[in-house]
PDB file of N, CA, C and O in Angstrom, chain B, residues numbered from 101:
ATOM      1  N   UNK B 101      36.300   0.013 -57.552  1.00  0.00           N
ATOM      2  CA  UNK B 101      36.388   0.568 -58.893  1.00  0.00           C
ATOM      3  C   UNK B 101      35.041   0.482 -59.585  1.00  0.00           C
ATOM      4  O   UNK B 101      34.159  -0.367 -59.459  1.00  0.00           O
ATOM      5  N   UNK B 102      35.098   1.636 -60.394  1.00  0.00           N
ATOM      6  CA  UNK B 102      33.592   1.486 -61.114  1.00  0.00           C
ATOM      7  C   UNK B 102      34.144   1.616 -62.694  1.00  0.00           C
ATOM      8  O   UNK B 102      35.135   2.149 -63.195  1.00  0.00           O
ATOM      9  N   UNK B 103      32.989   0.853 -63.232  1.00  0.00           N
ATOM     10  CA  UNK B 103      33.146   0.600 -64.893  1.00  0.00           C
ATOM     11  C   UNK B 103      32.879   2.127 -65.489  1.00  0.00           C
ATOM     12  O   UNK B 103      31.846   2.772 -65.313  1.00  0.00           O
ATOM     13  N   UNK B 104      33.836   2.477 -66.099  1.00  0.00           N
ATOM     14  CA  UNK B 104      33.718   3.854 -67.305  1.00  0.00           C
ATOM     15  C   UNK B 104      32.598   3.588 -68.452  1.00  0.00           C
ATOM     16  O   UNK B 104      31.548   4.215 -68.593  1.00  0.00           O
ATOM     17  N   UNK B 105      33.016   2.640 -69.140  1.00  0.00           N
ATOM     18  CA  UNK B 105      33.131   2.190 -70.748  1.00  0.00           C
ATOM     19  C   UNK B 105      33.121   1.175 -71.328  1.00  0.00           C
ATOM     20  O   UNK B 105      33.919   0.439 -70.747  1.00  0.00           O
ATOM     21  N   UNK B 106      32.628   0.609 -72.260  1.00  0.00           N
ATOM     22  CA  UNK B 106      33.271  -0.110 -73.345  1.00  0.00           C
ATOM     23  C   UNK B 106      34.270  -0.147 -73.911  1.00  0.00           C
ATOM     24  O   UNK B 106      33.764  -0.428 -74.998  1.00  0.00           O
ATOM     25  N   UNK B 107      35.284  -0.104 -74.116  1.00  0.00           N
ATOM     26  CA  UNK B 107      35.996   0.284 -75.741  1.00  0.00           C
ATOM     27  C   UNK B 107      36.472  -1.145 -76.448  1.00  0.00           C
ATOM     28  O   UNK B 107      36.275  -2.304 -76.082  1.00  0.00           O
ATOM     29  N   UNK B 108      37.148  -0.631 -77.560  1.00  0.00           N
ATOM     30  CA  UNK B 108      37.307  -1.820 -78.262  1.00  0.00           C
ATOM     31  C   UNK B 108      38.379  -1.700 -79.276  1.00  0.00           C
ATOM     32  O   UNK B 108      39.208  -0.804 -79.114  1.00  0.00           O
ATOM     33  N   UNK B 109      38.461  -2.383 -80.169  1.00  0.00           N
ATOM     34  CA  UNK B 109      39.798  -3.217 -80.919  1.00  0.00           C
ATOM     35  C   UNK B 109      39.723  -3.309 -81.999  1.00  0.00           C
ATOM     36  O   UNK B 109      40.743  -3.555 -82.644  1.00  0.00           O
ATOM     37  N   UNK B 110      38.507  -3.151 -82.622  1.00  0.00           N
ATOM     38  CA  UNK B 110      37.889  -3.267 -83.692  1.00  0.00           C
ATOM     39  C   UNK B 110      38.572  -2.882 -84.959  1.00  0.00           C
ATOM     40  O   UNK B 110      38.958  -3.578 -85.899  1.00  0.00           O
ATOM     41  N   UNK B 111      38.627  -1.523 -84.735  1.00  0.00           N
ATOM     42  CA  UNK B 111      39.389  -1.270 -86.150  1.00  0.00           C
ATOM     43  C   UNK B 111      40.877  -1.912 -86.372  1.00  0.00           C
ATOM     44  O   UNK B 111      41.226  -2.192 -87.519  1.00  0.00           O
ATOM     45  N   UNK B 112      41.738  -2.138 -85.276  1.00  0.00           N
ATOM     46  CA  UNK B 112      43.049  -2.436 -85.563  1.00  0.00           C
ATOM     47  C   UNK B 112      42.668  -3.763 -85.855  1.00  0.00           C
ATOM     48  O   UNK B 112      43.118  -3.984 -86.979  1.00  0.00           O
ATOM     49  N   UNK B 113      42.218  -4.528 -85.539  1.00  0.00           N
ATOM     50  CA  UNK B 113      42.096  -6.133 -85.668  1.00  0.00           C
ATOM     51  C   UNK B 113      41.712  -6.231 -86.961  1.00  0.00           C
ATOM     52  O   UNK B 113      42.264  -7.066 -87.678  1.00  0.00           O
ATOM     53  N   UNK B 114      40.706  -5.396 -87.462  1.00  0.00           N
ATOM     54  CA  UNK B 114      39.871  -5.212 -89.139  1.00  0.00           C
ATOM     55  C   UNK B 114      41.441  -4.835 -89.996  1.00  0.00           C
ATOM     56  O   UNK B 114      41.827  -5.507 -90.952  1.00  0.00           O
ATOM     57  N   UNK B 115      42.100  -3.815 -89.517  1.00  0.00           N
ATOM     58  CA  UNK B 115      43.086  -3.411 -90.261  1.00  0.00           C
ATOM     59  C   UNK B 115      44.133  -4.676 -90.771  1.00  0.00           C
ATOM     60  O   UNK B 115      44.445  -4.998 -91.918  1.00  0.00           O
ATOM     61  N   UNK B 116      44.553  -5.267 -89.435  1.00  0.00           N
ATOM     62  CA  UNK B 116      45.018  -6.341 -89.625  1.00  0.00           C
ATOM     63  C   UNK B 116      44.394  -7.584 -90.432  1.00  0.00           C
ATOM     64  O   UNK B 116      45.135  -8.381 -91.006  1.00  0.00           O
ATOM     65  N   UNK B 117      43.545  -7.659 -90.442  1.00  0.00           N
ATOM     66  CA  UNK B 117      43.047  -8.721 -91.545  1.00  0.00           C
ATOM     67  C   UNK B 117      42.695  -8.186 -93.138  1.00  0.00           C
ATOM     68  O   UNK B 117      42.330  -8.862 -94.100  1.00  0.00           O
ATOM     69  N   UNK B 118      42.930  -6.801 -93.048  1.00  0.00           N
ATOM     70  CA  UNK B 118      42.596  -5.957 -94.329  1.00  0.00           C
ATOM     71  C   UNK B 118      41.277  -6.328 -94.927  1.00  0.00           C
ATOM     72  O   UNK B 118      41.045  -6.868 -96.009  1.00  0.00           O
ATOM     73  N   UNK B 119      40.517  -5.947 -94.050  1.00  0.00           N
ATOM     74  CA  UNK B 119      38.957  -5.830 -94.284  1.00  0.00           C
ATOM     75  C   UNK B 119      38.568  -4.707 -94.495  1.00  0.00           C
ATOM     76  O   UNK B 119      39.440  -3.986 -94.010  1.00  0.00           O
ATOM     77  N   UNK B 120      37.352  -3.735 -95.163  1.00  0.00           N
ATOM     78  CA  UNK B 120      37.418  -2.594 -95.315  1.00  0.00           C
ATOM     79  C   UNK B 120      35.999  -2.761 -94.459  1.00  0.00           C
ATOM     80  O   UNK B 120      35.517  -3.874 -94.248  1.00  0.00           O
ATOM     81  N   UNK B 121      35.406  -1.571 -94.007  1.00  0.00           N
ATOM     82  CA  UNK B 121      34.670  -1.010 -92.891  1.00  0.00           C
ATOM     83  C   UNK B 121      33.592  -2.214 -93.856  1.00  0.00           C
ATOM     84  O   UNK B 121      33.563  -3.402 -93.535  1.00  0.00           O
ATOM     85  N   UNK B 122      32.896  -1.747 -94.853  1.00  0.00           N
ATOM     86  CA  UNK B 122      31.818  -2.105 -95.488  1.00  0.00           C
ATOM     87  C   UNK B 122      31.635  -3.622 -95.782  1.00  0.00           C
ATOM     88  O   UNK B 122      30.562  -4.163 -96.050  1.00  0.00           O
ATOM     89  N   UNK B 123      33.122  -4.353 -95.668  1.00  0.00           N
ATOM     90  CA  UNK B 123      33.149  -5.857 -96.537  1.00  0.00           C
ATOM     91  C   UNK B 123      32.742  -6.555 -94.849  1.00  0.00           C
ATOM     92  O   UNK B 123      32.051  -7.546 -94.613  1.00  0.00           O
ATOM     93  N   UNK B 124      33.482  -5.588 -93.810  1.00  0.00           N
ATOM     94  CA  UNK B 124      33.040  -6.475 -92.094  1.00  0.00           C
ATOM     95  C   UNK B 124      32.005  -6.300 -92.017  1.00  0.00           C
ATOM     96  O   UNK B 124      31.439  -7.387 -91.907  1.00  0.00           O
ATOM     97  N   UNK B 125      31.067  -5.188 -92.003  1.00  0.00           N
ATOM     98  CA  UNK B 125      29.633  -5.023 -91.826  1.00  0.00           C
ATOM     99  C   UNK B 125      28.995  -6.202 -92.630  1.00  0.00           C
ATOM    100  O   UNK B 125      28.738  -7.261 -92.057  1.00  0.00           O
ATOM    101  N   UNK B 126      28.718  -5.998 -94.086  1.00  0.00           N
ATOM    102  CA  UNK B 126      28.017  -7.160 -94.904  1.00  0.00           C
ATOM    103  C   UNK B 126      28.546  -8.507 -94.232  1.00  0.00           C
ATOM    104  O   UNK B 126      27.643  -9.333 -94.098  1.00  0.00           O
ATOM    105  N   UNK B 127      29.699  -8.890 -93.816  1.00  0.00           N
ATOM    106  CA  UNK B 127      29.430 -10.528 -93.395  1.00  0.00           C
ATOM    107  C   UNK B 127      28.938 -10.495 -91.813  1.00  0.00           C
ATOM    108  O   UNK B 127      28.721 -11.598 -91.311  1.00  0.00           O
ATOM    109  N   UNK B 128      28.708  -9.108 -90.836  1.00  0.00           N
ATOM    110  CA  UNK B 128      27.876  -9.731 -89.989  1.00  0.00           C
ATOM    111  C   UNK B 128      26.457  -9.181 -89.885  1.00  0.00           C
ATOM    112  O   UNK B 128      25.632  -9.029 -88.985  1.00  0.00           O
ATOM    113  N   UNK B 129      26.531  -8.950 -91.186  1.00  0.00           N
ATOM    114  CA  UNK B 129      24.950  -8.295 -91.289  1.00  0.00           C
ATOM    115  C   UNK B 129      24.278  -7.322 -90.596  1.00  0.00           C
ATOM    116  O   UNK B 129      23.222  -7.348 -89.963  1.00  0.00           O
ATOM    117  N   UNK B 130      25.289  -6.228 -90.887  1.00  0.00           N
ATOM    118  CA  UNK B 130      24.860  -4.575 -90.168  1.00  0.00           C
ATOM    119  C   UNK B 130      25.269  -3.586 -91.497  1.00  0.00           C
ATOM    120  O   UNK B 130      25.808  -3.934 -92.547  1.00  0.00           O
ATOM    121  N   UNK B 131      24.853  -2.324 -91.105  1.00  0.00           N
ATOM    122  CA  UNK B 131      25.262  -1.299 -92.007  1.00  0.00           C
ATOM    123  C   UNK B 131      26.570  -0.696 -91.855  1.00  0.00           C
ATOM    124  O   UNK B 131      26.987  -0.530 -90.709  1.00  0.00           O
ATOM    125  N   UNK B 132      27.659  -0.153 -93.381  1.00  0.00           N
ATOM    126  CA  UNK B 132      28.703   0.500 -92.695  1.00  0.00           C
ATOM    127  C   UNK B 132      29.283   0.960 -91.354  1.00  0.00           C
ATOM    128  O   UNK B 132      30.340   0.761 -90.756  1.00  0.00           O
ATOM    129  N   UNK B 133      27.718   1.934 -91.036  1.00  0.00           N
ATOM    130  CA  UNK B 133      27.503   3.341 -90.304  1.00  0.00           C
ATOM    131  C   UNK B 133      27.547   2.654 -88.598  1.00  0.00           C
ATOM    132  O   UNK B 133      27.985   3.222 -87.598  1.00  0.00           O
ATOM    133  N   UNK B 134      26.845   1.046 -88.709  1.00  0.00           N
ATOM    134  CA  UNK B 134      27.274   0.700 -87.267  1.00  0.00           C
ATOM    135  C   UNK B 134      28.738   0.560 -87.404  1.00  0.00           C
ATOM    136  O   UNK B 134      29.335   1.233 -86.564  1.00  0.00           O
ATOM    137  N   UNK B 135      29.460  -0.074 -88.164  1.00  0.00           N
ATOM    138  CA  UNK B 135      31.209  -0.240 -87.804  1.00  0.00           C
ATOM    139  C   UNK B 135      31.629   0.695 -87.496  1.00  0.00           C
ATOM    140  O   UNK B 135      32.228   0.743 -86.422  1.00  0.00           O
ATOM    141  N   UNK B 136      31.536   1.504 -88.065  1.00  0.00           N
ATOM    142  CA  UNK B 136      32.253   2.999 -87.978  1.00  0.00           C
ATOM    143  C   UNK B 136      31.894   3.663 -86.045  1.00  0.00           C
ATOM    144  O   UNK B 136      32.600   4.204 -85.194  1.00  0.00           O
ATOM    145  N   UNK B 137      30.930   3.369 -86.084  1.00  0.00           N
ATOM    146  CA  UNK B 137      30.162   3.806 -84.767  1.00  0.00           C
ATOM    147  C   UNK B 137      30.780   3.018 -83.559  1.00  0.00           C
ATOM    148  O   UNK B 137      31.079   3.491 -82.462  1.00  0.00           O
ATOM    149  N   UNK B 138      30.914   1.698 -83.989  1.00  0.00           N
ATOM    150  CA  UNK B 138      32.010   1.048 -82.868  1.00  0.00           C
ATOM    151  C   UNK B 138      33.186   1.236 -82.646  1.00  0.00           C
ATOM    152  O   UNK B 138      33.714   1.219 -81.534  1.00  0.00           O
ATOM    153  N   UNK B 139      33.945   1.522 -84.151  1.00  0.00           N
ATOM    154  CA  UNK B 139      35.341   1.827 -83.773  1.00  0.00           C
ATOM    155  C   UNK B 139      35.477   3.049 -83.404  1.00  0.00           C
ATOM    156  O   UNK B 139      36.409   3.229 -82.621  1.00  0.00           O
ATOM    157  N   UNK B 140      34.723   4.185 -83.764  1.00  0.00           N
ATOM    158  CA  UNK B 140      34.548   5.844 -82.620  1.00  0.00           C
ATOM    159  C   UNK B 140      34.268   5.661 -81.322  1.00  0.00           C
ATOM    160  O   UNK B 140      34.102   6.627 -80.577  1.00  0.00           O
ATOM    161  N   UNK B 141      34.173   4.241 -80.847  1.00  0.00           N
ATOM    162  CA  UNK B 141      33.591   4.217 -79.185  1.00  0.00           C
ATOM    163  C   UNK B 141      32.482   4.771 -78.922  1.00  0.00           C
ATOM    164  O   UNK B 141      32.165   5.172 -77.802  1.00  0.00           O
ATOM    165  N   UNK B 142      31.624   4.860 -80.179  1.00  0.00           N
ATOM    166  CA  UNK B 142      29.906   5.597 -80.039  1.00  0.00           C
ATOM    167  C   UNK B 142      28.895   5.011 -79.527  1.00  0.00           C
ATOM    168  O   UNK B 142      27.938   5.523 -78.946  1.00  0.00           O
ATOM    169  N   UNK B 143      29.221   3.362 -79.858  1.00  0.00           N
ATOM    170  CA  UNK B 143      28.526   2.933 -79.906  1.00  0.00           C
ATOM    171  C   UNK B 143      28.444   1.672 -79.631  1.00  0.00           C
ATOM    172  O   UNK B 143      28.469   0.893 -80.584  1.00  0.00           O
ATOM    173  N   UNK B 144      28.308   1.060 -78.054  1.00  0.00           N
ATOM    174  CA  UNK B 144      28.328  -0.667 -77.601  1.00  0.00           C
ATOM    175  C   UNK B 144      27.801  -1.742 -78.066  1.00  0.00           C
ATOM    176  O   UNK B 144      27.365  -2.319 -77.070  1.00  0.00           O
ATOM    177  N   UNK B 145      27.573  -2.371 -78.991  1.00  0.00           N
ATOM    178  CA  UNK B 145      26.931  -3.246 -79.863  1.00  0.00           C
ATOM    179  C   UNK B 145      26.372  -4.583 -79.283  1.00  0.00           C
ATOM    180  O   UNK B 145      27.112  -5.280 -78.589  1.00  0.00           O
ATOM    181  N   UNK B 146      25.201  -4.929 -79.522  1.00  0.00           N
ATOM    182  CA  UNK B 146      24.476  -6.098 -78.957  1.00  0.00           C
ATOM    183  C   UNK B 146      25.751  -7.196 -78.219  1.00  0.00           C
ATOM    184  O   UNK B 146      26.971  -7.082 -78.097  1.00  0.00           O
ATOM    185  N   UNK B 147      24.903  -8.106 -77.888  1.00  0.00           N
ATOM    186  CA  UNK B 147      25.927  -9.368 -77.843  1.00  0.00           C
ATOM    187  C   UNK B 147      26.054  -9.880 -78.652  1.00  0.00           C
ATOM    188  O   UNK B 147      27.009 -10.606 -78.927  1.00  0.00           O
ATOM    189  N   UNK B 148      24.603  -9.527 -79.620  1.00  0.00           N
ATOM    190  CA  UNK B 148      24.714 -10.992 -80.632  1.00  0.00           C
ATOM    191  C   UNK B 148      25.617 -10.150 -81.849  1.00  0.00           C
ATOM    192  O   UNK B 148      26.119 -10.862 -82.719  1.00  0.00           O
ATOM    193  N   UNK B 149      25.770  -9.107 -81.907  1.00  0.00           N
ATOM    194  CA  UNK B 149      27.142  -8.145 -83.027  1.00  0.00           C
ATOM    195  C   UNK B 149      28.129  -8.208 -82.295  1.00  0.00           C
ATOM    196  O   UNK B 149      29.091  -8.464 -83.019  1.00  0.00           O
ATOM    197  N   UNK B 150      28.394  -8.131 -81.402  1.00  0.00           N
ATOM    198  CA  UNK B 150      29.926  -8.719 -80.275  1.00  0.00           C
ATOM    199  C   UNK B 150      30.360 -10.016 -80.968  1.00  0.00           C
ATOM    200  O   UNK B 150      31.434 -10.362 -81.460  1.00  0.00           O
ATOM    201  N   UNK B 151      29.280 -10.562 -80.855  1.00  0.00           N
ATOM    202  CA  UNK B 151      29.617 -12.161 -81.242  1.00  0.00           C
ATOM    203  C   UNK B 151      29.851 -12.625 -82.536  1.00  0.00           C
ATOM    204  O   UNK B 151      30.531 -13.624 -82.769  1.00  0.00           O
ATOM    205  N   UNK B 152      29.188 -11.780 -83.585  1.00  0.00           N
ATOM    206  CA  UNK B 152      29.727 -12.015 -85.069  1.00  0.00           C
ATOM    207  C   UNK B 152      30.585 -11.259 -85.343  1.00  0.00           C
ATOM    208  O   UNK B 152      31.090 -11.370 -86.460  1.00  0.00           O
ATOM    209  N   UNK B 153      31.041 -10.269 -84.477  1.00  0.00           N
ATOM    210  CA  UNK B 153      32.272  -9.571 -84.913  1.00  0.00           C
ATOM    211  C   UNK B 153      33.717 -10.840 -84.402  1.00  0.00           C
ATOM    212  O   UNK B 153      34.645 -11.160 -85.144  1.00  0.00           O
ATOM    213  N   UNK B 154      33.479 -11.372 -82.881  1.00  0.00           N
ATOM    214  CA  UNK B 154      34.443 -12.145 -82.772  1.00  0.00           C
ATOM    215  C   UNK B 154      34.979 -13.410 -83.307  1.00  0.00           C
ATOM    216  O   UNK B 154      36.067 -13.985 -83.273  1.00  0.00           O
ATOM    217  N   UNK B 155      33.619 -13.666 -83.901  1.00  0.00           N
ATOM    218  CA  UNK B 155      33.544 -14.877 -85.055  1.00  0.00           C
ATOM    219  C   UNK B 155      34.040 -14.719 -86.568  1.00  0.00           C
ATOM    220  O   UNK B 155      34.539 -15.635 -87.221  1.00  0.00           O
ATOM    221  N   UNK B 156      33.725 -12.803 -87.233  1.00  0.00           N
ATOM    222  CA  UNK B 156      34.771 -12.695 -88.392  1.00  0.00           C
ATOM    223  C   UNK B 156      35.807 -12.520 -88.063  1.00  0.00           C
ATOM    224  O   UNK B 156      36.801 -13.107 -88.490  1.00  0.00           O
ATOM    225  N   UNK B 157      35.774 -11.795 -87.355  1.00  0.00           N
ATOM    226  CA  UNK B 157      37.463 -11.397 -86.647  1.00  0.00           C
ATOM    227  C   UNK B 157      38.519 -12.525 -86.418  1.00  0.00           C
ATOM    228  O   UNK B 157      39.720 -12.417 -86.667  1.00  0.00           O
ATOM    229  N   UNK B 158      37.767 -13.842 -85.802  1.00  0.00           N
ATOM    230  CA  UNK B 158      38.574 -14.472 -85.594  1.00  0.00           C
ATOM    231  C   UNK B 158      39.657 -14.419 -84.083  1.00  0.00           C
ATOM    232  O   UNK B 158      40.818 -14.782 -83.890  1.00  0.00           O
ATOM    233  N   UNK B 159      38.795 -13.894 -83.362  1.00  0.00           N
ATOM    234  CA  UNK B 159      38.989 -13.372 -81.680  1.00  0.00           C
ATOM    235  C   UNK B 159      38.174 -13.817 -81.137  1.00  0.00           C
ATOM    236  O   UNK B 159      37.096 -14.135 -81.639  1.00  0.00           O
ATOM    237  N   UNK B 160      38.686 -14.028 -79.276  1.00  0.00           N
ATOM    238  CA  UNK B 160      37.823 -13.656 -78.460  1.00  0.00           C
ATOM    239  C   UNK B 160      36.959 -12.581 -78.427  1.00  0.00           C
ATOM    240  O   UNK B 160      37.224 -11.522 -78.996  1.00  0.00           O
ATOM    241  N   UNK B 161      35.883 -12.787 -77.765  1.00  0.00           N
ATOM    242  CA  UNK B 161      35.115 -11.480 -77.509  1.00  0.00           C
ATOM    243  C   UNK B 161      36.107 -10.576 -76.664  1.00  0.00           C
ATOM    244  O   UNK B 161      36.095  -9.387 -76.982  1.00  0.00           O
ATOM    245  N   UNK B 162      36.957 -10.943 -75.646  1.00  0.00           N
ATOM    246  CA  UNK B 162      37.640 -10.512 -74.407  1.00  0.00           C
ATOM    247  C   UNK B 162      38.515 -10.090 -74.735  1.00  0.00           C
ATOM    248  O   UNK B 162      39.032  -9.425 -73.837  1.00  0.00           O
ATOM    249  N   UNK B 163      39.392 -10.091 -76.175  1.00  0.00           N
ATOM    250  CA  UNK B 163      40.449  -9.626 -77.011  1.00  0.00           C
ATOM    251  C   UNK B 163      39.902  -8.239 -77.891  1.00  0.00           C
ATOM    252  O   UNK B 163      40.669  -7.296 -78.090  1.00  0.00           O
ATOM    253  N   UNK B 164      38.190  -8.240 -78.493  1.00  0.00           N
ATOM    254  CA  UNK B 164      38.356  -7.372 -79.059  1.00  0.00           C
ATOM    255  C   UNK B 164      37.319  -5.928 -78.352  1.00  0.00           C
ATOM    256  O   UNK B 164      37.206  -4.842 -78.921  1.00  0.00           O
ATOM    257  N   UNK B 165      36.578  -6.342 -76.837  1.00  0.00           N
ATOM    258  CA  UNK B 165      35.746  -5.624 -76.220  1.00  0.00           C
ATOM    259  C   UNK B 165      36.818  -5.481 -74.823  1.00  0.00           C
ATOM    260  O   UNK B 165      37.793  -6.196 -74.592  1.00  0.00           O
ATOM    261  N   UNK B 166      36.431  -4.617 -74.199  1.00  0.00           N
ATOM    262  CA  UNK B 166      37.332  -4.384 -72.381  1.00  0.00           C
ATOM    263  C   UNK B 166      36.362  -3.534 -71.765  1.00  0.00           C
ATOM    264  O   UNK B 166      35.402  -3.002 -72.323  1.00  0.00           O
ATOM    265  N   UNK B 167      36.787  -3.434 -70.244  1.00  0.00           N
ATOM    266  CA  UNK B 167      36.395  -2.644 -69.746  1.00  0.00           C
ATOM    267  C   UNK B 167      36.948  -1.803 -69.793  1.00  0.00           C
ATOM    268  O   UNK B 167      37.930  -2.156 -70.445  1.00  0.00           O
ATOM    269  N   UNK B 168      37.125  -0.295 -69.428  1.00  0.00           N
ATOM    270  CA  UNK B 168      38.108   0.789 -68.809  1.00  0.00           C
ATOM    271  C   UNK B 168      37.914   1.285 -67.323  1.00  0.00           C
ATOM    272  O   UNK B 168      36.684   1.288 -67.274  1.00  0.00           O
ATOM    273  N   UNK B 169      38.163   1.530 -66.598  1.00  0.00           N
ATOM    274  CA  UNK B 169      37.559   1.540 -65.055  1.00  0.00           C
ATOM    275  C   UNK B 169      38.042   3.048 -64.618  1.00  0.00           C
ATOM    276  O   UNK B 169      38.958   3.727 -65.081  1.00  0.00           O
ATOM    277  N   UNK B 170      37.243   3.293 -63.717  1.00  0.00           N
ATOM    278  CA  UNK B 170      37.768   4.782 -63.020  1.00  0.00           C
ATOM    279  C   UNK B 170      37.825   4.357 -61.436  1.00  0.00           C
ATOM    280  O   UNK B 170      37.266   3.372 -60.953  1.00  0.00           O
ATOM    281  N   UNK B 171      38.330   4.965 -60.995  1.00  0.00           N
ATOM    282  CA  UNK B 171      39.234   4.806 -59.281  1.00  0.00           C
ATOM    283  C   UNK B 171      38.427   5.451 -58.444  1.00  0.00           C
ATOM    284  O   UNK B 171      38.716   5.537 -57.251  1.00  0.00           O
TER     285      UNK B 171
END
């Protein structure tokens, strides 16, 4: 099997904590325009924004990033 993708969790997990796009960005210190860009699957984000996302979030990294695989 080979790796497709990234995708991710992001927005439902944000939804669930009722965070708005702009209040998650300011506490891990990025702009709106990257959140938005992750939860469209645009855009794979450092480790070290992986890692403050799983730290506001309140997740694993492994809960809110995956692989997707093709056959």
């Amino acid at each position: 099997m080979k790796r497709e993708k990234v995708e991710n969790n992001v927005r439902n997990i944000r939804r669930a904590l009722d965070l708005t796009q702009e209040e998650l960005a300011k506490r891990i210190g990025v702009h709106r325009q990257t959140i938005i860009a992750i939860e469209k699957q645009k855009y794979e984000p450092t480790i070290g924004v992986a890692l403050a996302l799983a730290t506001v979030l309140n997740q694993p990294v492994e809960k809110i990033f995956f692989f997707t695989w093709a056959k």
